[in-house]
N, C-alpha and C positions, 0 to 999 in steps of 0.2 A: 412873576416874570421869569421865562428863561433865560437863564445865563447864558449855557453855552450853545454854539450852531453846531454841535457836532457831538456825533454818540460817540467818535473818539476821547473827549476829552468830557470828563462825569465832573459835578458839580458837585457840592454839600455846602450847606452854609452849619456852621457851630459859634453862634454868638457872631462877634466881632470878625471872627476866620472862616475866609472863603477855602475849601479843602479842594484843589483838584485834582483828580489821577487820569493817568494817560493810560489810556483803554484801546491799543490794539493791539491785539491779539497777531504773532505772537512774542515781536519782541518790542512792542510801544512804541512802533516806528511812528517818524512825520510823515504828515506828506501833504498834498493842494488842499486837501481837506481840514486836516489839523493845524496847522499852522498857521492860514488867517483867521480860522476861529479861535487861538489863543491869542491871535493878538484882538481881534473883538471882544471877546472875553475880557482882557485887561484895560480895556476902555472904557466897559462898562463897568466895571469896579471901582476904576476911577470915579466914578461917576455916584457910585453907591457910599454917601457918607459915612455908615453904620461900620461899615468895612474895614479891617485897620490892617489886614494883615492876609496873606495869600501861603498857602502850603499845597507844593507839590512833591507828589511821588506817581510812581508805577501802580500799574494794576497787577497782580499775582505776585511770584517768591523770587524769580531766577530774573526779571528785566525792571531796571528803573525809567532805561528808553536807552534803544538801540542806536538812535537819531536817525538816518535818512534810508530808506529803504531803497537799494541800490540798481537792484532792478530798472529803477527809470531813470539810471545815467548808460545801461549798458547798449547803446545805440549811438553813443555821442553824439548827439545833438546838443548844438551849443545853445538850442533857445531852450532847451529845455535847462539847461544850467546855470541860463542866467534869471529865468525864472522861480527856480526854484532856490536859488543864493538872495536872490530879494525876497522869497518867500519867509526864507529862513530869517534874513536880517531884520527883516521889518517885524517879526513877532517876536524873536529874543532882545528886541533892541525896545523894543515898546514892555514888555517882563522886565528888564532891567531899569525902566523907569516909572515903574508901577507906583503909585502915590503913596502905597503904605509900605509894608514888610513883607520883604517873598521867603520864603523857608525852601530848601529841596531837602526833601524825608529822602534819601537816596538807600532803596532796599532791594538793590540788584547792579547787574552788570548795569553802567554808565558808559559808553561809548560814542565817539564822534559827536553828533547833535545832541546827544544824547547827555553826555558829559556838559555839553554846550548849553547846554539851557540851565543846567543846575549852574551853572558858572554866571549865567546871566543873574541868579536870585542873590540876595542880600546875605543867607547865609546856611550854610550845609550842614545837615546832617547825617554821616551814610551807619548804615548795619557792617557790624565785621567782615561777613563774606563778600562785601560789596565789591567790585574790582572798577579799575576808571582809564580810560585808553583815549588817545585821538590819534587812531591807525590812518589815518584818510591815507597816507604818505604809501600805505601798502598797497593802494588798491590804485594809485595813482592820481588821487586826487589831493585835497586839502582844507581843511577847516575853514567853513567861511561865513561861520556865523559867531563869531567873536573868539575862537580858539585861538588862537597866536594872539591875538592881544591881551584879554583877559586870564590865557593862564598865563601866560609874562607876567603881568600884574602881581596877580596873586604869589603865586611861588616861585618868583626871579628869573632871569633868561635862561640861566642854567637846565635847572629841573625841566621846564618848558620845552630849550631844545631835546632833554634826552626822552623823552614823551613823544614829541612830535616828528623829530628826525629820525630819532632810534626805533621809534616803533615803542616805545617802551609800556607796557600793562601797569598798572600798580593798584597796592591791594589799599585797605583802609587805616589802615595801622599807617603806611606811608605818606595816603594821601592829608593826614591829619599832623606828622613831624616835618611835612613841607609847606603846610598853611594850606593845603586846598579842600579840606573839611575842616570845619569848627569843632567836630564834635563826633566822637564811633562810641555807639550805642552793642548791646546784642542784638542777634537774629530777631527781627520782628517789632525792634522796639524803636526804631526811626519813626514812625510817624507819630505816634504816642508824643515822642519828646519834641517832633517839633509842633505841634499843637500846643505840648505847654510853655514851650517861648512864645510861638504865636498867642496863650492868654499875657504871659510878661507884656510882649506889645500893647493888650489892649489896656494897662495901668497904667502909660504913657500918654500924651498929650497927645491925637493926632497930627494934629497941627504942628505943633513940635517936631514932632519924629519928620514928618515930611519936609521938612525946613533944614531939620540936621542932615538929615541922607541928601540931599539938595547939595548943600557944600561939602560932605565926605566925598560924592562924584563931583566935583566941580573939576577938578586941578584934571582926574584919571580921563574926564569925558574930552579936554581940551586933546589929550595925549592919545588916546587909541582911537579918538576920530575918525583920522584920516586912513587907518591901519583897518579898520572895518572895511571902507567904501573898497581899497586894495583890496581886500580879502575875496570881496565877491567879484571886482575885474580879474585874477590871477585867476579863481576858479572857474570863468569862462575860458580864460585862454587856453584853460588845460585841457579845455574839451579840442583842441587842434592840434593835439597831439596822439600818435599811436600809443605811447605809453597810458594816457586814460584809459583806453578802448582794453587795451591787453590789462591794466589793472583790474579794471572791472570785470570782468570776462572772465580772468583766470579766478576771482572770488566766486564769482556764481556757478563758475562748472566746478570749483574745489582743486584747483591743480596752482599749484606755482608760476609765477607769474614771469615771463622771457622780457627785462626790460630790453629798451632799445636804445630810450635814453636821447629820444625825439619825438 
């Protein structure tokens, strides 16, 4: 059986762990194509007993996932933004409730959706050189597939806002003394180690583990709920504004961008 619907997103089965990597070339962006095939993809795994445990990373050295390939906001169309914010929601939000254990092997730049998806797995592991950004704010948009809530979560309001508001980049060393990686490995050796958690998983009970992860999100799913559904109406409305139009714009011709600040 194939797993996945899309030669974006490459499959491997190793025992117990499904291995995925994000395959577009060239910086492992989303897009209509990938992103309801990860969330079918995670359906059907559900679905596959043998299965205990999910690990994603990038495909090549320099991108983990860029996340949304921006190009198809630079017209402001707000249907395409609200499409593509349910596109987004509905596959990181179906990842984050995957029935076994998600891993992100994180062995590159991590940005925006990008950053967002590994946020959505159970738990991180990135390479030193890795770097982790949610610029949406530069380009004049914003995070709207679980960013404002899940990195609140994780590494406190604080860090959160100076990421998200500041613009702030941060490397792996930092992202691991503020809780948003479990775990920095050397160059090259992210996937390696998360495979050998994902075999830890498979000495667990599955049934257990999915019962425990069940009530560790219990309390956080009541709480960032409603902060998701927000996420993806804010990020239509900002298609009605000039400042989207000039954020994006001014990213893809490479020139700084004249807010207006309406």
């Amino acid at each position: 059986m194939s797993l996945s619907t899309s030669q974006k997103l490459k499959v491997e089965l190793h025992g117990h762990t499904a291995l995925l990597t994000i395959d577009n070339p060239g910086a492992n962006t989303f897009d209509t194509e990938s992103l309801p095939a990860l969330k079918a993809l995670v359906e059907k795994l559900n679905g596959e007993k043998q299965i205990y445990a999910l690990v994603l990373t990038g495909a090549g050295e320099k991108f983990f996932s860029a996340g949304a390939d921006l190009k198809l906001f630079a017209d402001g169309n707000p249907k395409t933004a609200r499409s593509m914010a349910q596109y987004f929601g509905q596959a990181f939000e179906t990842l984050a409730d995957f029935r076994g254990v998600s891993i992100a092997a994180i062995n590159g730049f991590a940005m925006g959706g990008g950053l967002e998806v590994a946020m959505a797995c159970d738990i991180r592991i990135a390479e030193e050189q890795a770097k982790m950004a949610l610029p949406e704010a530069k380009v004049g948009l914003l995070p709207c597939a679980g960013g404002t809530q899940r990195l609140s979560w994780l590494v406190g309001e604080g860090w959160a806002k100076r990421m998200i508001l500041c613009g702030e980049r941060i490397d792996a060393a930092t992202a691991e003394r503020i809780g948003l990686v479990e775990e920095v490995v050397g160059k090259g050796a992210a996937l390696q180690r998360a495979l050998e958690l994902a075999e830890q998983v498979g000495e667990q009970s599955p049934t257990s583990v999915a019962f425990c992860k069940r009530l560790v999100h219990s309390g956080r799913n009541i709480v960032i709920g409603a902060g998701l559904d927000g996420e993806r109406e804010l990020f239509e409305e900002l298609f009605s504004t000039e400042d989207q139009r000039e954020g994006v714009n001014a990213f893809l011709e490479k020139r700084k961008p004249v807010w207006k600040n309406c």
